[in-house]
C-alpha positions in Angstrom: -190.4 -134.3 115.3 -189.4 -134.9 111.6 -189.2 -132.0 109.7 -189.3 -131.7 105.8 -188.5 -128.3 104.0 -190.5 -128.5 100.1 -189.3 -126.2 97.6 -191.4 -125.7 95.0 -190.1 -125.0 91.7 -191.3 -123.5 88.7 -188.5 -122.7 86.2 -186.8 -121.7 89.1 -183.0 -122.8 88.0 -181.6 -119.2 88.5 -183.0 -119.0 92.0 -182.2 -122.9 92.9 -178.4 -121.6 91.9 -178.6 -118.5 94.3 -180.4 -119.6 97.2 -180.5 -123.2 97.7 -177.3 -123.3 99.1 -178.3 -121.7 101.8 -181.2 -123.9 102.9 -178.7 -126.9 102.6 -176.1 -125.3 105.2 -178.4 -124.0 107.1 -181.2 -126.8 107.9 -179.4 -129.5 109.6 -180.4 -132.9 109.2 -183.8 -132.0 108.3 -185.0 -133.6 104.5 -184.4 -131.3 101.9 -187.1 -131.8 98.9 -187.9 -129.8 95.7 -190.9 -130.4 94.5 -190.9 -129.4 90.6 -193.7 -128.1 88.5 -193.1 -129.4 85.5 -190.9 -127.3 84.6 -189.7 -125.9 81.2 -186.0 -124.7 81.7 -183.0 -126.8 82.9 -184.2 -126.9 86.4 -184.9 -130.6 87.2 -181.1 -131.4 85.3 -179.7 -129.0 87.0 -180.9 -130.3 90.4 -179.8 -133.9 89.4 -176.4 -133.1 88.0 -175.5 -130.6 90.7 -178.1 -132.2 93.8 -178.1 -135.9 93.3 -178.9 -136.3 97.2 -181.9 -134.0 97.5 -185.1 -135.5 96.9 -186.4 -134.6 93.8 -190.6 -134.6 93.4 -192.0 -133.9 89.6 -195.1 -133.0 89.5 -197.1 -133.9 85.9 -198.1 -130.4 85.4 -198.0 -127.0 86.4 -200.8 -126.6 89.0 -199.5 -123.0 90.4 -198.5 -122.8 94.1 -202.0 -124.5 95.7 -201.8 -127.4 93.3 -198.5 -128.0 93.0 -197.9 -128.3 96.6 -200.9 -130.4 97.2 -199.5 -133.2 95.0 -196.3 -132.7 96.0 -197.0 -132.9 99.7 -198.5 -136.2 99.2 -195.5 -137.7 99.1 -193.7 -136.4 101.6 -193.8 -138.0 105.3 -192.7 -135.8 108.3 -194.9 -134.2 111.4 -194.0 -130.7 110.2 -193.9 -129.5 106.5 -191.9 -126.0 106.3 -193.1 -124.2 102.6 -190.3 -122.6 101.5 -190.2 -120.3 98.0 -187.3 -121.0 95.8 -186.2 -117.1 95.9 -185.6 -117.5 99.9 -182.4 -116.8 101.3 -182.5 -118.8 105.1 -179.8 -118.2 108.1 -178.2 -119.8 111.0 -180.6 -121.8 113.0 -183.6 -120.5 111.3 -185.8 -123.8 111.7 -185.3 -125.3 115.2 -186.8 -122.2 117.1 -189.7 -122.2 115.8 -190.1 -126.3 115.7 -189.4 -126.1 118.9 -192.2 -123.3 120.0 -194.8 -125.5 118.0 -193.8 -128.8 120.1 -194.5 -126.5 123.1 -197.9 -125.3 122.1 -200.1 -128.0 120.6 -202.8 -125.6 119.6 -200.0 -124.0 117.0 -200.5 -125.4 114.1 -198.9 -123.0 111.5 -196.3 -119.9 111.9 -193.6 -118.4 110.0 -190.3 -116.5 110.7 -189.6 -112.9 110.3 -189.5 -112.0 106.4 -187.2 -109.3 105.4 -186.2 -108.5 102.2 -183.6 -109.9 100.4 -182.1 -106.6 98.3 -182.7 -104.5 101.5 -182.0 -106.5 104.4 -182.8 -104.0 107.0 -186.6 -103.7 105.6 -189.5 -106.3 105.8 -190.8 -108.2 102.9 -194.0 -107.4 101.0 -194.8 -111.5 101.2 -195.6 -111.9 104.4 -193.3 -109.6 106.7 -193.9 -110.2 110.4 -197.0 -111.8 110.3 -200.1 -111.0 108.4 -203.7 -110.0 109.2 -207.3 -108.9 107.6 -209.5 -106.1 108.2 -213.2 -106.1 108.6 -213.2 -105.9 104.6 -210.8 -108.8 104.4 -208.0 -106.5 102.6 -204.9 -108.2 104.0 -201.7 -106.7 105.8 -198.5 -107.4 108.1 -196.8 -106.6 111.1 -194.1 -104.6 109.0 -195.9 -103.8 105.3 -198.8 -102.1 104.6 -199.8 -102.1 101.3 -197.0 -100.9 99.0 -195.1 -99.5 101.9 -192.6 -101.9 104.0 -191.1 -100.9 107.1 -187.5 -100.3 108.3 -186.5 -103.5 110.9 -185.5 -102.2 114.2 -186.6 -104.6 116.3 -190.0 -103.3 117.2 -192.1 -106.3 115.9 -189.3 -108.9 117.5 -191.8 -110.2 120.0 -193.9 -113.7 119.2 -197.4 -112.6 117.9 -200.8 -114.4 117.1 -201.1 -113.5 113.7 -204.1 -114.1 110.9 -201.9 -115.7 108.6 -198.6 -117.3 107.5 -197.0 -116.5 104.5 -196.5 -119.2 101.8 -193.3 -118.0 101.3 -191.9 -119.9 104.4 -195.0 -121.3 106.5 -194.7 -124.1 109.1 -197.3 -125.9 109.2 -198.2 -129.5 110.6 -198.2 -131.8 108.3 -201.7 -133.8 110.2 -203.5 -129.8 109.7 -202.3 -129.4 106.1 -203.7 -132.7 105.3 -207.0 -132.5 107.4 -208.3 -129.4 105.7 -207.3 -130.7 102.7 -204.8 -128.5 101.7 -204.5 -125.3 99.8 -208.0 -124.7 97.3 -206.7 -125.9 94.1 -209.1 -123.4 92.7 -206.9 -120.1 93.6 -204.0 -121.7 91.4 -201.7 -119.1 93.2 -202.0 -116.0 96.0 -203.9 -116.1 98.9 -204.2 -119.6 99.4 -202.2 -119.5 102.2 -204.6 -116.5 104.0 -207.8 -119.1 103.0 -206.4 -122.0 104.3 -205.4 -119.9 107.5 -208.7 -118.9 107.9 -210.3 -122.5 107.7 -207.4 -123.8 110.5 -209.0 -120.9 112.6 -212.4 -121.8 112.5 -212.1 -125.2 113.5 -209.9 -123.7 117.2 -206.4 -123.9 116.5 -203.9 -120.9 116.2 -201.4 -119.4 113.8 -198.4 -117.3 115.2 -195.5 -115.7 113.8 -192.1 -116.3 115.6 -189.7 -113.7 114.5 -186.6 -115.3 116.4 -185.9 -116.6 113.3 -185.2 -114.6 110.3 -185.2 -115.7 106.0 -184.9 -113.4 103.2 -187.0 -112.7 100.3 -186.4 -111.7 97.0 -190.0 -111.6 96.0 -191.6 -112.0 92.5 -189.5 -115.0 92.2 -192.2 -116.7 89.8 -194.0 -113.5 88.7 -193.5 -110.2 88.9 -195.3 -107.7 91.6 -196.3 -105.6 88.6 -197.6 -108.3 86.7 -201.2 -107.5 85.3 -201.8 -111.9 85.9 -200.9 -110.9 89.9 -203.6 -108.3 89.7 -206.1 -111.0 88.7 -205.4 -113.5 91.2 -205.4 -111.0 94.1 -208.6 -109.9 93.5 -210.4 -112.9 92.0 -208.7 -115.1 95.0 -210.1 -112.4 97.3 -213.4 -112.8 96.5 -213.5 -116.8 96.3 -211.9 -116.2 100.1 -214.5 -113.7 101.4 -217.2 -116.1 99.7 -215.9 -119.3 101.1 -215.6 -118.1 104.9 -217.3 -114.7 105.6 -219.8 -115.1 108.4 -223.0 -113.0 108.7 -225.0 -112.1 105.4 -222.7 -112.2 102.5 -224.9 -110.1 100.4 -224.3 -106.8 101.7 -220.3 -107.9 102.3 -219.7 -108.8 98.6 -221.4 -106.2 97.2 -219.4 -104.0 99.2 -216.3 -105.8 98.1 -217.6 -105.3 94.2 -217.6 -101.6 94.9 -214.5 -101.2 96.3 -212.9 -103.2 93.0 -214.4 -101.1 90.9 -212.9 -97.8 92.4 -209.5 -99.3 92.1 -210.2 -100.5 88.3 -211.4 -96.6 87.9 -208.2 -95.6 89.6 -205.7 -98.0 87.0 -207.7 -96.3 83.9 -206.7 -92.9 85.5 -203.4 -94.1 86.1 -203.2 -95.3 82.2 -202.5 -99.0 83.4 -205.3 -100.6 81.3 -204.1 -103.9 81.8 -204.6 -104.2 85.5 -208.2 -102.7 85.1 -208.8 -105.3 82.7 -207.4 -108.2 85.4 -209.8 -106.6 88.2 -213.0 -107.4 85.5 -211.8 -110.3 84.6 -211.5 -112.0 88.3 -214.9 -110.8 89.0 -216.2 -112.3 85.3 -214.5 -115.4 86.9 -216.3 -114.7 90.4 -219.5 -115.2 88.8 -218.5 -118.2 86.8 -217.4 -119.8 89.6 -220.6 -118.5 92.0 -222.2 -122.2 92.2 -219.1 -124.0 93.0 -218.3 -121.5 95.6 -221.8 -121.8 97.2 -221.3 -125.5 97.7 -218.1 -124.5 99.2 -219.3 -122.3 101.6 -221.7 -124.5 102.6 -219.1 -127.0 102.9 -216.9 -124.9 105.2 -220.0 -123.4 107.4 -221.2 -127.2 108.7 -217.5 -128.2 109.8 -217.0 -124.7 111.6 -216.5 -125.0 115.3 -214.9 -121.8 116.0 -214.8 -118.1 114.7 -211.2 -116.4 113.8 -210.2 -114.3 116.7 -207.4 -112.5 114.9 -209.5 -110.3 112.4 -208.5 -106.6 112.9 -211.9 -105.1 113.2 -211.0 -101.5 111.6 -210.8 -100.5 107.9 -207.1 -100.4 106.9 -208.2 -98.2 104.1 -209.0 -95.4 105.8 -206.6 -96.0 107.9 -203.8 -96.0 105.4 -205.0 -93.6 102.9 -206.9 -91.0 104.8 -205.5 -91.3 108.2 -202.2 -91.5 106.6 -201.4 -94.4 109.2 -198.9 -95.9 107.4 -197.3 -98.3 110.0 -198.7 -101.6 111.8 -197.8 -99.9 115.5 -199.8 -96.3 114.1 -203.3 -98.6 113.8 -205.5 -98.6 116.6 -204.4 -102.2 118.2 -207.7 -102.1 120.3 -209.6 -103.3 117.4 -207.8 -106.4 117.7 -210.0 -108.5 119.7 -208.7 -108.0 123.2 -207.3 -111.5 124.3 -204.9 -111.8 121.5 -202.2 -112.4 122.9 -198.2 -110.9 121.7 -199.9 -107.4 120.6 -199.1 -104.0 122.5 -202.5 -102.1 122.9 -202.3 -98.1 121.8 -204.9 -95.5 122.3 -204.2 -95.2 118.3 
């Protein structure tokens, strides 16, 4: 199968410099191609002076991660696509493994490696870890991080898992899928597009699984910064255009419910004197309401090609679970809330 690792770039140079030498030792014979967003700094002369054999995409404008790598993609023929961020550091063998598991399994259609953390290579990444999930509430987590807190690596998530979603960060996904459901929503610009477009692989029968047999490191923040008050905004607007697009049942009760739960944490930023962020949470819901119609038509979109309903939702609420249980690990959750023929979980009495 032809494989194709895209890089997208947004002045980036700094982290091209670092970590792209790594991807080029590291992948083989497999096309290397950056796929620029236009870009501000030195990054696409740098690439030419210093890359002259890598293929070199420029996009016209800066469309964020969903965008960008939709135009990008376009261009770009191969069965398999691997998504990798510019702040990634990979390792030895770190894309045949996994190609190779997908070629064996026709019904994976996306997956990801093991994400640790580049500055503390013996922890998991925030992005993506060991293989993310949702609750009942659609909060998202990993094998690995739970909210702020990431976990020491010692093996114990080593085995293949079914998983909810890929991280963008480093997804494999096939390139006939990617195109088929027609990409990442332009609309979320950047965060979570990779969890939504997970969700709408699922519901038409096919599978996502994280492989942790192979291994990259992430630096995180590479484009903006985990603190960022913008980051706020996107998480929670993207959230909501997710859980509008592709919750099933009544979505009434579930979005209000959502709303609620916003609010508290915009009441807990004030408190915390971190005005800005409360601002981003009212702002994505101004948004939310702006956007209600188009999402609608979305919806309604999504709900008459659905064949299939998502069998990897973790039916608990990972906030009581975190904050009030004080469960603070992925193997301290109650696993038999996972519905029970997902396979590549250990079931606990949790």
């Amino acid at each position: 199968m032809k494989v194709a690792v895209v890089i997208l770039n947004y002045n980036g140079r700094e982290h091209l410099e670092t970590f792209l030498p790594s991807v080029i030792q590291h992948s083989g014979q497999h096309d290397i191609i950056v796929a620029d967003n236009a870009s501000t700094d030195d990054s696409v002369n740098f690439l030419q002076k210093n890359y002259p054999n890598i293929t070199l995409i420029e996009n016209n404008s800066n469309g964020g991660f969903a965008k960008g790598y939709n135009e990008a993609l376009k261009q770009v023929s191969a069965d398999i696509y691997v998504l990798l961020n510019s702040d990634v550091e990979v390792t030895e063998n770190w894309i045949d493994p996994v190609v190779q598991k997908m070629m064996a399994h026709p019904k994976v259609v996306a997956c990801q490696p093991k994400i640790l953390a580049y500055k503390r290579k013996d922890h998991f990444e925030h992005a993506g870890a060991c293989g993310g999930y949702i609750d009942k509430n659609y909060f998202p987590f990993c094998r690995g991080r739970m909210f702020h807190v990431a976990e020491k690596d010692v093996g114990q998530y080593d085995n293949d898992a079914q998983i909810f979603w890929a991280t963008g960060a480093c997804m494999f996904i096939r390139s006939e899928t990617f195109h088929e459901h027609g990409g990442f929503d332009a609309d979320f610009f950047a965060h979570m597009e990779e969890i939504d477009l997970c969700w709408r692989i699922q519901n038409k029968g096919d599978e996502i699984w994280c492989f942790p047999e192979s291994k990259v490191y992430h630096l995180g923040g590479g484009t903006l910064n985990y603190m960022s008050p913008k980051k706020t905004y996107l998480n929670f607007r993207n959230n909501l255009y997710m859980i509008h697009k592709n919750h099933e049942g009544i979505l009434f009760f579930k979005m209000f419910y959502r709303l609620f739960l916003d609010g508290q944490a915009g009441v807990k930023f004030t408190l915390g004197g971190q005005f800005s962020h409360c601002w981003a949470v009212l702002k994505a819901h101004v948004h939310y309401y702006r956007d209600f119609f188009t999402l609608v038509r979305k919806r309604k979109a999504l709900k008459a090609k659905k064949t299939h309903s998502a069998q990897t939702i973790f039916k608990g609420n990972i906030l009581w679970s975190f904050f009030f249980k004080k469960r603070r690990t992925f193997n301290e959750l109650d696993l038999n809330k996972f519905n029970s023929r997902l396979p590549g979980l250990k079931k606990t009495d949790g």
